[in-house]
C-alpha positions as CSV (number, residue, x, y, z in Angstrom):
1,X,5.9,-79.0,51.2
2,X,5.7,-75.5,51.5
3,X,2.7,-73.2,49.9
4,X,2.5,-70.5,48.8
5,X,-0.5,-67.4,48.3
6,X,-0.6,-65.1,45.8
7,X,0.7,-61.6,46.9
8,X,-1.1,-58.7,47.2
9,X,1.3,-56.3,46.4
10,X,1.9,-53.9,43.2
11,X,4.8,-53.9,41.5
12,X,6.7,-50.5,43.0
13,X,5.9,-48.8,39.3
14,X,2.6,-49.7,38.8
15,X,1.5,-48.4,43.0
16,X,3.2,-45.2,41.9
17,X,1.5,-44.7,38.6
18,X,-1.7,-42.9,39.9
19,X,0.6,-40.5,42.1
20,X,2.5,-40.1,38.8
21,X,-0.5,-39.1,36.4
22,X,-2.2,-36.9,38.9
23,X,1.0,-34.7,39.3
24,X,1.0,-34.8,35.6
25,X,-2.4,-33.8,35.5
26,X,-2.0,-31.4,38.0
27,X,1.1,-29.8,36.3
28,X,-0.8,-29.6,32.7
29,X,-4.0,-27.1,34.3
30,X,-1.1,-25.2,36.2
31,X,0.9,-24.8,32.9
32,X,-2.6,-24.4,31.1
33,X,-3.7,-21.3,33.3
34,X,-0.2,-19.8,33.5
35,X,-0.8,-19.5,29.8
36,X,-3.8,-17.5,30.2
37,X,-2.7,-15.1,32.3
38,X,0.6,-14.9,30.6
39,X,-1.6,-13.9,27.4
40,X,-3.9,-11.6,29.3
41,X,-0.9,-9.4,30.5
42,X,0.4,-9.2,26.8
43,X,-3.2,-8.3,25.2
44,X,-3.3,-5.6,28.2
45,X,0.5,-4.3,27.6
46,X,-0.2,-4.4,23.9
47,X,-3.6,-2.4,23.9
48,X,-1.8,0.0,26.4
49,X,1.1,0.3,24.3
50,X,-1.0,1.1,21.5
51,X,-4.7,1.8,22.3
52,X,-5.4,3.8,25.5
53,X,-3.4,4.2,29.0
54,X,-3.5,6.8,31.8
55,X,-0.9,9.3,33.0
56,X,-0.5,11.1,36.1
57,X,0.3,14.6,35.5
58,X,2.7,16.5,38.3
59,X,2.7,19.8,36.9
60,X,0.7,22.8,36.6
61,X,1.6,24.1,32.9
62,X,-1.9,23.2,32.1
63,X,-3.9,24.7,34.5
64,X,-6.9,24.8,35.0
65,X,-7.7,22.5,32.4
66,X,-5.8,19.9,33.9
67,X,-4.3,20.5,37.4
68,X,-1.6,19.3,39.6
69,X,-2.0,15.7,40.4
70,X,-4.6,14.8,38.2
71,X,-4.8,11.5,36.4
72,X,-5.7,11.6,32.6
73,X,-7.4,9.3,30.1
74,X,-5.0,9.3,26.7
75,X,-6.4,7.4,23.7
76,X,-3.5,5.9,22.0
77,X,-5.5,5.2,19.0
78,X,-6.7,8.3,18.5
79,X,-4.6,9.2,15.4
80,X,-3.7,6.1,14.1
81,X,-2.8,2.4,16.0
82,X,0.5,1.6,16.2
83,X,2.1,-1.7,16.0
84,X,2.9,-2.3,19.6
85,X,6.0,-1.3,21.4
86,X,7.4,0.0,18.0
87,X,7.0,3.7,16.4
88,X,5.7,1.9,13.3
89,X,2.3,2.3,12.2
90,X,-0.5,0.0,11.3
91,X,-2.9,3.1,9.6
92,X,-2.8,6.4,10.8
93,X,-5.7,8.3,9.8
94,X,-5.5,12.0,11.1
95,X,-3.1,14.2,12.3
96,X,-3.6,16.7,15.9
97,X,-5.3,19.4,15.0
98,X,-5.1,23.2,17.1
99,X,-6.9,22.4,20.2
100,X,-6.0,18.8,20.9
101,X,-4.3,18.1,24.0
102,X,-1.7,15.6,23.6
103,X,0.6,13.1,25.2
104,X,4.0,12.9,23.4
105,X,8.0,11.9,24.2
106,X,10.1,14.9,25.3
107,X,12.0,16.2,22.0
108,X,14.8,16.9,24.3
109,X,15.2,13.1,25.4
110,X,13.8,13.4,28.6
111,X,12.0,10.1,30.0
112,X,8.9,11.5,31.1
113,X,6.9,12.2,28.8
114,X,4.9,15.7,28.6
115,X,1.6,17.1,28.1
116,X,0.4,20.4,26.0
117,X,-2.0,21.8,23.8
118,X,-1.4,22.0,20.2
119,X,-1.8,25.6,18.6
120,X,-0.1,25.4,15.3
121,X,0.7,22.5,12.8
122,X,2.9,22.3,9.6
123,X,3.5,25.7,7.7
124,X,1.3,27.9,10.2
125,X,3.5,30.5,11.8
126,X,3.3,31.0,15.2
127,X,3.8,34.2,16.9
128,X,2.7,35.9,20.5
129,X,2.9,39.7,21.2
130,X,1.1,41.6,24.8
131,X,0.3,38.4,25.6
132,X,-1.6,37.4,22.7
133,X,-1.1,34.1,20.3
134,X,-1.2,35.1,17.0
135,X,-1.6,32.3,14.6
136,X,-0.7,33.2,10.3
137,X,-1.0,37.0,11.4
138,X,-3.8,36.7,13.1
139,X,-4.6,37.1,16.8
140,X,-6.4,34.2,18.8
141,X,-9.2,36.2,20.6
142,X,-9.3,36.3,24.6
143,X,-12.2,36.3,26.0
144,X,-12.9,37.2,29.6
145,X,-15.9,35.6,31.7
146,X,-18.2,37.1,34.3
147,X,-16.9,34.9,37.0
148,X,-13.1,36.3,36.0
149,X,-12.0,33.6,34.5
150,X,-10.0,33.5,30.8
151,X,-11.2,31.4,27.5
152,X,-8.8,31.5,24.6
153,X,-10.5,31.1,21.4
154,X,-7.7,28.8,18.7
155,X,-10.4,29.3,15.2
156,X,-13.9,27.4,16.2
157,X,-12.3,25.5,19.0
158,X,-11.9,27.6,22.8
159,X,-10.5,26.5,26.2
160,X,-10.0,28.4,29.7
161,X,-6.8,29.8,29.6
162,X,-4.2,30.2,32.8
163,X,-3.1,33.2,32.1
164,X,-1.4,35.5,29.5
165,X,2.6,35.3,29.2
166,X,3.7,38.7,28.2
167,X,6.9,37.6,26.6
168,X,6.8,38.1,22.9
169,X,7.7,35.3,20.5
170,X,8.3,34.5,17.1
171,X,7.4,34.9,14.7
172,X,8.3,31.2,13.9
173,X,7.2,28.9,11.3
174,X,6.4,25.1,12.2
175,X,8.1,22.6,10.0
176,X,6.8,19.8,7.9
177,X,5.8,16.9,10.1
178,X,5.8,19.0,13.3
179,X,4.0,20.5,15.7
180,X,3.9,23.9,17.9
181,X,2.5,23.6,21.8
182,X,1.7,25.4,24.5
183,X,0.3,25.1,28.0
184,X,-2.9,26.7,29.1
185,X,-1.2,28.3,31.8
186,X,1.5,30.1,29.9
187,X,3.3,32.2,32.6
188,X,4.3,28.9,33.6
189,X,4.8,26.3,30.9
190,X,7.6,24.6,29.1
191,X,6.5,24.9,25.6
192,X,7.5,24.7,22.1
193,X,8.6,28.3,22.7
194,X,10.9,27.1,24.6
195,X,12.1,23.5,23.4
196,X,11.0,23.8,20.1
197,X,8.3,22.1,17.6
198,X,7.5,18.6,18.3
199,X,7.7,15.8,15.8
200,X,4.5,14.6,14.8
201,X,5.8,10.9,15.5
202,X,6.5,11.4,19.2
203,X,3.0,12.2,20.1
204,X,1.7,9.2,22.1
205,X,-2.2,9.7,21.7
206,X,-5.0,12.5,22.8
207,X,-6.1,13.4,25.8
208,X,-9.8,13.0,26.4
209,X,-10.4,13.5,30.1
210,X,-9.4,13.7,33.6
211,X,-10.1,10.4,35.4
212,X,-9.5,11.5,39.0
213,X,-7.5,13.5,41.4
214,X,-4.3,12.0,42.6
215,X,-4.2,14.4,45.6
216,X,-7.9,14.0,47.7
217,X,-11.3,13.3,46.4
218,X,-13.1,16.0,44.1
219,X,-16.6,14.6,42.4
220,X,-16.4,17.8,40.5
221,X,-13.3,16.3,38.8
222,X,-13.9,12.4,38.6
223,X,-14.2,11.7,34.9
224,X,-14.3,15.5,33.4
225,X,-13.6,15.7,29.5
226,X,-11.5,18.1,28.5
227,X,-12.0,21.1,25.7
């Protein structure tokens, strides 16, 4: 009479059931930390969409306050926080003021969008004559430094100028909601002479300071705020 011993063996399901749970396991943490970095790059796109980002600037309308091939620091946030990736806002609780330099989509449709200084906001008419910006009638004094080099006075608020553009403008009023720029270095700059006022609700945020050169290494410009 034949015996038999007991067998060893696992049933096929049962021997594949730890292979089984640790792929499961190992899936979960993979899915788990995908997640994470998933929501990291939204929380960065969001707060750069709405709360600070940098630009690189190709141009040298603004000169010398912010030359060719500099990077800038824009705060997003500074007049308000937008709801991100929409023109809606959240609050907005001031407007640019003469002086600021913003950030803010090309009225003309361009894609890229440009930098300037604000001069003039709603109602304040804008005019320039000899090479002089006159602001409600009255001319923005130029002041000229020992070392040569220009400061244009816009009220309290002054910042070195480029140079003087002796084309007369204006004078022109800026509409409700809108805003007149310029570029430090007139001769040379694209402005709202130009193109016309900009809409208050294109501006994408303020400048506050050049992070770095593109173009080399200068320690004089690595992190300089700007007037």
């Amino acid at each position: 009479m034949a015996s038999f011993e007991p067998s060893l063996t696992l049933p096929e399901e049962e021997a594949e059931a730890p292979v089984a749970s640790r792929r499961k396991r190992l899936f979960a943490i993979l899915f788990k930390r995908a997640c994470k970095i998933l929501a990291l790059v939204v929380v960065l796109t969001a707060a750069r969409a709405s709360l600070a980002d940098q630009y690189h600037v190709p141009t040298g309308s603004m000169w010398p306050t912010i030359e060719p091939g500099d990077r800038i620091f824009v705060v997003k946030a500074a007049y308000g926080l937008r709801i991100p990736f929409t023109e809606a806002w959240l609050f907005h609780h001031k407007s640019p003021r003469p002086g600021d330099v913003v950030v803010f989509a090309d009225p003309r449709g361009g894609a890229i969008p440009l930098v300037k200084r604000v001069v003039a906001t709603a109602g304040q008419t804008v005019a320039v004559k000899r090479g002089i910006l006159y602001i409600d009638g009255r001319p923005q004094r130029i002041e000229r430094l020992p070392d040569g080099r220009f400061l244009e006075h816009l009220g309290p608020r002054a910042h070195e100028s480029g140079g003087r553009d002796f084309e007369d403008f204006g004078p022109a009023v800026v509409p409700a909601d809108h805003l007149f720029v310029m570029g430090d270095n007139r001769p040379a700059s694209l402005d709202s002479r130009v193109m016309g006022t900009v809409p208050s609700a294109l501006v994408r945020g303020q400048v506050l300071g050049v992070i770095f050169r593109g173009e080399g290494f200068d320690w004089e410009r690595v992190f300089r705020w700007i007037r």
